[in-house]
C-alpha positions in Angstrom: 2.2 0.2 45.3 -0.5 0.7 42.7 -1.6 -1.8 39.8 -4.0 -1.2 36.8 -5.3 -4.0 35.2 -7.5 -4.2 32.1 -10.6 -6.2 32.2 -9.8 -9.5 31.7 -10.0 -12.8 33.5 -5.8 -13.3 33.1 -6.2 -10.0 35.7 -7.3 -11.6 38.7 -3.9 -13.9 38.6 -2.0 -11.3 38.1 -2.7 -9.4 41.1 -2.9 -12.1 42.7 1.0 -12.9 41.7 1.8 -9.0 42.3 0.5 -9.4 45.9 3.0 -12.4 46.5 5.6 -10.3 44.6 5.1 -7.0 46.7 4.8 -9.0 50.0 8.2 -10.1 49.3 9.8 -7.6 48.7 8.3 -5.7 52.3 9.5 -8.8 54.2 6.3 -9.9 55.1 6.0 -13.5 53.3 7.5 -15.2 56.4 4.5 -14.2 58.2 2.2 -17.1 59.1 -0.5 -17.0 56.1 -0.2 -13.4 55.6 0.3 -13.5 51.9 -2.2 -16.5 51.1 -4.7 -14.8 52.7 -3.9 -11.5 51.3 -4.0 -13.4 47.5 -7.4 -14.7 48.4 -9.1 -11.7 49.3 -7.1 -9.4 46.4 -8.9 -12.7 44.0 -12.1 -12.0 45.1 -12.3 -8.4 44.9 -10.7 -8.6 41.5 -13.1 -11.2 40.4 -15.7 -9.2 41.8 -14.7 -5.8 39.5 -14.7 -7.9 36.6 -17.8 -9.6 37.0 -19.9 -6.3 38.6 -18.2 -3.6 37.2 -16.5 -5.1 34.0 -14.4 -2.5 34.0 -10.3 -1.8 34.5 -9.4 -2.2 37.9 -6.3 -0.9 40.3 -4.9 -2.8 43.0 -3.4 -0.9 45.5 -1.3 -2.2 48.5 0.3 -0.5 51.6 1.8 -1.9 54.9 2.2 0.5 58.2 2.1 0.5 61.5 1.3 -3.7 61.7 -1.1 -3.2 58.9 -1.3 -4.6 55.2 -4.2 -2.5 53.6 -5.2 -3.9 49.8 -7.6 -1.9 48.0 -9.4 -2.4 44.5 -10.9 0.0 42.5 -13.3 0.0 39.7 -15.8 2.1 37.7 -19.0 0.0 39.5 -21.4 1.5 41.2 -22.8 -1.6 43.2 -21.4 -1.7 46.5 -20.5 -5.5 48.1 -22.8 -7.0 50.6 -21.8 -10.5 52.3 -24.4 -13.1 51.4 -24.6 -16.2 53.5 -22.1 -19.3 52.0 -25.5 -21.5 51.9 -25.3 -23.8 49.3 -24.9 -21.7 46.2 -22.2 -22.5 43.7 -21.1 -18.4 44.1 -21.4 -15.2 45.9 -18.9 -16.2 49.2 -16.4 -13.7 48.2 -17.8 -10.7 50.4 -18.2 -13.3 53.3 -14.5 -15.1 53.2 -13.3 -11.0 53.2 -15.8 -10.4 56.1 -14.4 -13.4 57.7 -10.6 -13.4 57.5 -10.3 -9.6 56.8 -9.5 -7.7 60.1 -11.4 -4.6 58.5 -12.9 -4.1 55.4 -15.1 -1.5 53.8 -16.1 0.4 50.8 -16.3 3.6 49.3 -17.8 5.9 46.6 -15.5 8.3 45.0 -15.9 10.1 41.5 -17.2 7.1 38.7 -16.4 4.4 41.1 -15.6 2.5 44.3 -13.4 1.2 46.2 -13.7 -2.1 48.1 -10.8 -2.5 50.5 -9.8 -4.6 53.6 -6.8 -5.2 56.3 -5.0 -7.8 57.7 -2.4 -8.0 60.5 0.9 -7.9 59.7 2.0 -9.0 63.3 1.1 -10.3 66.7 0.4 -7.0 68.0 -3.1 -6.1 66.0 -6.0 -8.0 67.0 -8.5 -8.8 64.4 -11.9 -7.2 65.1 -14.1 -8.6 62.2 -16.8 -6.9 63.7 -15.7 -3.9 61.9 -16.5 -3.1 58.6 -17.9 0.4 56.7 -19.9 -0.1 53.9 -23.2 1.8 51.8 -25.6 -0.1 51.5 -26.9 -1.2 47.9 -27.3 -4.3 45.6 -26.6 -7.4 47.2 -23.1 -8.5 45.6 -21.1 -11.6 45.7 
């Protein structure tokens, strides 16, 4: 499943509500917090391609194998970086993906990037946070 969205902040709910919908429709909403957690993280790396990239975005989704892989898209050329929580009033969004995300990376390809991360969508894959591929580059929130 693959979403565009134009640059707005009305965006960032609905792929947030597409993620819901789309988890439905696989089956996969009776699965612990699967599609809370999924929303979340899709939110942040939406909100993220607005605020970095302010550009259109696509939200792409696939489930295989035990895994829910989301993907977003956008023109930007800054790549994420998880900053400590601290105290500041912003920039956890790369640290709640680093920390409920199995996996999660990012990747450079024509004018853009890709941000992208998986989640389990049984018992059988264990999460291995430790795991994540990314460029390095501007710190991002």
């Amino acid at each position: 499943m693959s979403v565009e969205y134009a640059p707005r902040p009305a965006a960032v709910g609905e792929a947030r509500a597409e993620v819901r919908r789309q988890l439905e429709k696989w089956g996969l909403t009776d699965r612990d917090d699967l599609a809370d957690v999924a929303e979340l993280l899709v939110s942040e790396l939406a909100t993220n391609a607005l605020l970095h990239a302010a550009s259109r975005f696509r939200l792409t989704l696939s489930a295989a194998h035990g895994v829910l892989r989301c993907e977003v898209h956008d023109t930007g050329r800054r790549t994420p970086q998880v900053l400590d929580a601290g105290c500041s009033e912003s920039g956890r969004g790369m640290f709640l993906v680093n920390a409920l995300a199995r996996r999660w990376g990012c990747h450079q390809e024509g004018p853009g990037k890709t941000v992208w991360f998986e989640l389990g969508t049984c018992g059988c894959v264990p999460p291995d946070r430790a795991r994540h591929s990314c460029a390095t580059g501007t710190t991002w929130g």
